[in-house]
Every structure is written in structure tokens, then in C-alpha cells.
N, C-alpha and C positions, 0 to 999 in steps of 0.2 A: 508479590514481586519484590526484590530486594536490589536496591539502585547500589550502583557504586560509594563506596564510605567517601570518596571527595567529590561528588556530584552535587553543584547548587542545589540548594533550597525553593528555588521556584522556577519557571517551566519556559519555556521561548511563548511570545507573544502569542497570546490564545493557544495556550497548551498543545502546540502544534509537533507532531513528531518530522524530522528532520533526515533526511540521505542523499548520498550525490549517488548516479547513475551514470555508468556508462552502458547503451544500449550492445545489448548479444550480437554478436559479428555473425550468428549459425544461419544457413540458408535453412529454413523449412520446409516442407512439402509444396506449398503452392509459389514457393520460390524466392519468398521474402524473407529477408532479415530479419531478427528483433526477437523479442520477447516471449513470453508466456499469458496468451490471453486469460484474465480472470476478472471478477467482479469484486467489489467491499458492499458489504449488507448495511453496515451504518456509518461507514465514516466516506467525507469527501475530499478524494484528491486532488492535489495540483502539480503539473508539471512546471517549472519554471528551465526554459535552455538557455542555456550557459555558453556550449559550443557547438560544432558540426550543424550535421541536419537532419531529419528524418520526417517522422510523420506517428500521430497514434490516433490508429484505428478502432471504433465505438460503435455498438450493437446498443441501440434502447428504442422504447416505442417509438421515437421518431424515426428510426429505420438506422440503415449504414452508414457511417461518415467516414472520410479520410483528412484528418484536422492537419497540415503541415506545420513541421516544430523546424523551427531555424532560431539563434542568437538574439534573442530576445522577448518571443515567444514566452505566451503562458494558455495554457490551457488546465481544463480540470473536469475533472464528473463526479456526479452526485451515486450516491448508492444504490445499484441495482446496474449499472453501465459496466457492461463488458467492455474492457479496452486492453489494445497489443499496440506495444512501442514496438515502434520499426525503425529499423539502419538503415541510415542515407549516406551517411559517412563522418566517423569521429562524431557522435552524437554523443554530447553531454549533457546530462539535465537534474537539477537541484527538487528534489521532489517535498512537497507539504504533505504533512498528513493530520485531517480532522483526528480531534481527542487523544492527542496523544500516543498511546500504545496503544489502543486497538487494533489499528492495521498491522501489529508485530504479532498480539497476542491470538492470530485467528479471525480477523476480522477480514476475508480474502480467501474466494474459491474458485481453484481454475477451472476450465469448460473444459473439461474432460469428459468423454462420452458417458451417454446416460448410462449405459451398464457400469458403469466404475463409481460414477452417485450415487449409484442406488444403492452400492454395497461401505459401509463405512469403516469397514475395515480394508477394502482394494482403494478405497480414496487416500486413505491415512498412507497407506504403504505407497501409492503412486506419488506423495504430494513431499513426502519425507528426503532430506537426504541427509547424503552421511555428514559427518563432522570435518571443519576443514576446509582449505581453499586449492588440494589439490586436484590429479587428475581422476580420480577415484568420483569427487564431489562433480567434478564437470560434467562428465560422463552424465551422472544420472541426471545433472538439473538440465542438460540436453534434451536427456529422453522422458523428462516433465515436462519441456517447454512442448517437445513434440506430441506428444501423449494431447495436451491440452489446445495444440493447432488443429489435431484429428476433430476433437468435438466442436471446436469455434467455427470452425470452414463449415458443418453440417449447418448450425445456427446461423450464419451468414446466409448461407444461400439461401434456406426459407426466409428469411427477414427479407431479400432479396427481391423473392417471388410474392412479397404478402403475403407467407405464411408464417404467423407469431407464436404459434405454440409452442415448438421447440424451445424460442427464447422463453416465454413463460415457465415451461417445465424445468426449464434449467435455473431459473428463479426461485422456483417452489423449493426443487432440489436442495439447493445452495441454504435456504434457509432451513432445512431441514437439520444437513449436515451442524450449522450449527448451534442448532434451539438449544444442547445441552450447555453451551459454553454463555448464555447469557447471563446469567448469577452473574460469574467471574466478571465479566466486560461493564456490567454494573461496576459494578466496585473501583475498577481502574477509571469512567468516564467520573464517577462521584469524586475521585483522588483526583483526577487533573481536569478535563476540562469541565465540570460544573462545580470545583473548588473553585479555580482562578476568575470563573464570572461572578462567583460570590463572594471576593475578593474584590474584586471592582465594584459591587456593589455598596460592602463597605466602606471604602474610599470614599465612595460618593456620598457618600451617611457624614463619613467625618468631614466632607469638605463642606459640606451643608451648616452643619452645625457650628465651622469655627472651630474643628478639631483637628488640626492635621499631623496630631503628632507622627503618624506612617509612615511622614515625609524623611524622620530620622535615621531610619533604618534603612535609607538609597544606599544604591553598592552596584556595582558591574561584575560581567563574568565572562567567563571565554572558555573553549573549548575547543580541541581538534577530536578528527576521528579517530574512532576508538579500534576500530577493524577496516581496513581497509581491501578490496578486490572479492568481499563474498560473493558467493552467488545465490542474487536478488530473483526475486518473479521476470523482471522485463531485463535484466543485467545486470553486471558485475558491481556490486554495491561499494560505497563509504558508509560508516556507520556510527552514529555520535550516541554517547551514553548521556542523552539528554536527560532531566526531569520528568520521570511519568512515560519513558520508554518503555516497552519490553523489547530489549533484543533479543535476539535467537538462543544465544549463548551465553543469558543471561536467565533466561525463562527457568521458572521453575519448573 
């Protein structure tokens, strides 16, 4: 990964990666607003709302929920939790991401029907889009959100009925898709968040000892976004070239 040449030296608070959301305005098949349902295999998100209202909806062994997001609102799920931001209106929400770039670099698969999991090169090709924040790129991240409301609706309604397989297989799935990419996603978690805890462990070494010389090298930093209106999994993204991102357009 190669960060911006003016990009700080160290990371937002627990190497967290960083985006503001505006949720998808598109009505989908069963008539909702919002997003592109999918899951993250090892990192945990958080929604933080800023403005409007909505709702993000979560498929995991405890069954279905419909969590309500309004101005001030926080919510989050742990990995393996299928969730879809939904539009209630003017819904704005400031999103955390555990370990940094992982959730940029891959770490994120939508519920798109099992025949399209099973094949990884019809996943790569459903899940891709073009470059750009025009109408070209809308278009297709429409017919990905759509594509991955087809398979979440089957998944719902057996989680629904007591029937967990589906969600398990799509579990299985999802990690299958991306056993190759764990090498890499090492490497990026060892570079931000298991550097910065071992960073604070030392801290904690020198402040034991009576050594703080650390304390010399204090400094602040700032940052605006970097890309503004992409098109995210749940909506039209902000996007800040933090410490230990991978953005899209920035991936190698």
C-alpha cells in the first residue's frame, strides 16, 4: 500500500479507518431504501449518525433485527453480521472501521446469490465498478446493491422461519471468497492496528520506568476528505486518506 507523500505518520485513535455516508436514496425490490447488504469477516463496524433517519438492518445467529439510526445514534456489528443501511430521510452517518484498511482492502462481501459465490470470478465481475463518480459508476453500484438485495431477502426470510443454513452457507461462502487475500490483510493489520497497540505498550514501559521522553515528539494533525460522493456499499461515500487506509483509488 503506498499512503499519500503528506499523510501523518500515525493513525486516528486505535487505528480506526474513517468515512462519512450518505445512505442510497434507490428504492429496492421489497421497497426499501438504502444500501447494499454485506458482511466484514474480521473487522467491526460502527455507525455513528450525524443526521436524518433511518434504520440498519442485521442478519446473525440471534436472528433479524431492525436497529433505528436517528442523530445521535450509535450502532455496530461484530464480523460475520450481515447489515443494510436503510433511508428514512437525509440520513447521514460517520462510519468506524476496526484495523484500519481492511474493510477498504477486501475485507467486505455482499449477499449476493449463492450462484454468484460460488463462482469467483462472477463475484469479482458483480462486485467491481467502473472508475468515477458518474453516471456510468451509478448505474452499476445500483445493480450491485440490487444483485445483493436478491440474495439477503432469501437469507432473511429463512433466518425468519428458523431456517440458518442459508446464513451459514453464505458465511462459509464469504470466507472462502477470501482465504487468498489473508497474507495481505496480515500485513496491513501488523502495519496499523497491532503496530499502534504496540505503541502504547511502550508508552507504558517508558512511563513505568521514569522515561517519557515520547512525550517530546507531541504534534496534532488535521485532515479533510480526500474524495468526496463515491459510491460506497450502503451510500455515496466521503473519503479521508487517513494513516493505514487502503482506499479504492489508491489500492494497488
Amino acid at each position: 500500500m503506498t499512503e499519500p507523500a503528506d499523510a501523518p505518520p500515525h493513525p486516528l485513535p486505535g487505528a480506526v479507518g474513517l468515512s462519512h455516508l450518505s445512505a442510497y436514496d434507490w428504492e429496492a425490490a421489497d421497497g426499501v431504501r438504502g444500501g447494499s447488504p454485506h458482511l466484514h469477516l474480521v473487522c467491526t463496524e460502527a455507525y455513528v449518525v450525524t443526521g436524518g433517519r433511518g434504520a440498519v438492518q442485521t442478519l446473525s445467529p440471534d436472528g433479524y433485527r431492525d436497529i433505528p439510526l436517528r442523530p445521535g445514534s450509535v450502532a455496530w456489528f461484530t464480523p460475520g453480521t450481515v447489515h443494510r443501511m436503510v433511508q428514512g430521510g437525509g440520513l447521514r452517518v460517520t462510519v468506524l472501521m476496526q484495523n484500519s484498511g481492511l474493510p477498504e482492502a477486501g475485507d467486505a462481501v455482499f449477499t449476493f446469490p449463492a450462484e454468484v459465490l460460488a463462482d469467483p470470478e462472477r463475484y469479482a465481475a458483480a462486485a467491481a465498478l467502473p472508475p468515477g463518480t458518474g453516471a456510468r459508476t451509478e448505474a452499476a453500484a445500483r445493480r450491485r446493491r440490487d444483485l445483493a438485495v436478491e440474495g439477503y431477502l432469501i437469507l432473511r426470510e429463512a433466518l425468519a422461519a428458523g431456517d440458518d443454513r442459508p446464513y451459514r452457507d453464505f458465511q462459509r461462502a464469504a470466507a472462502r471468497l477470501v482465504r487468498a487475500e489473508v497474507p495481505a490483510w496480515r500485513e496491513l493489520w501488523r502495519a496499523g492496528a497491532l503496530a499502534t497497540a504496540e505503541r502504547t505498550g511502550a508508552q507504558l514501559d517508558a512511563l513505568e520506568a521514569g522515561a517519557p521522553a515520547y512525550l517530546g515528539a507531541a504534534t496534532a494533525y488535521e485532515t479533510v476528505p480526500t474524495r468526496r460522493g463515491g459510491f460506497g456499499m450502503c451510500g455515496r461515500r466521503d473519503e479521508y486518506a487517513v494513516p493505514g487506509t487502503t482506499l479504492p483509488y489508491h489500492a494497488g
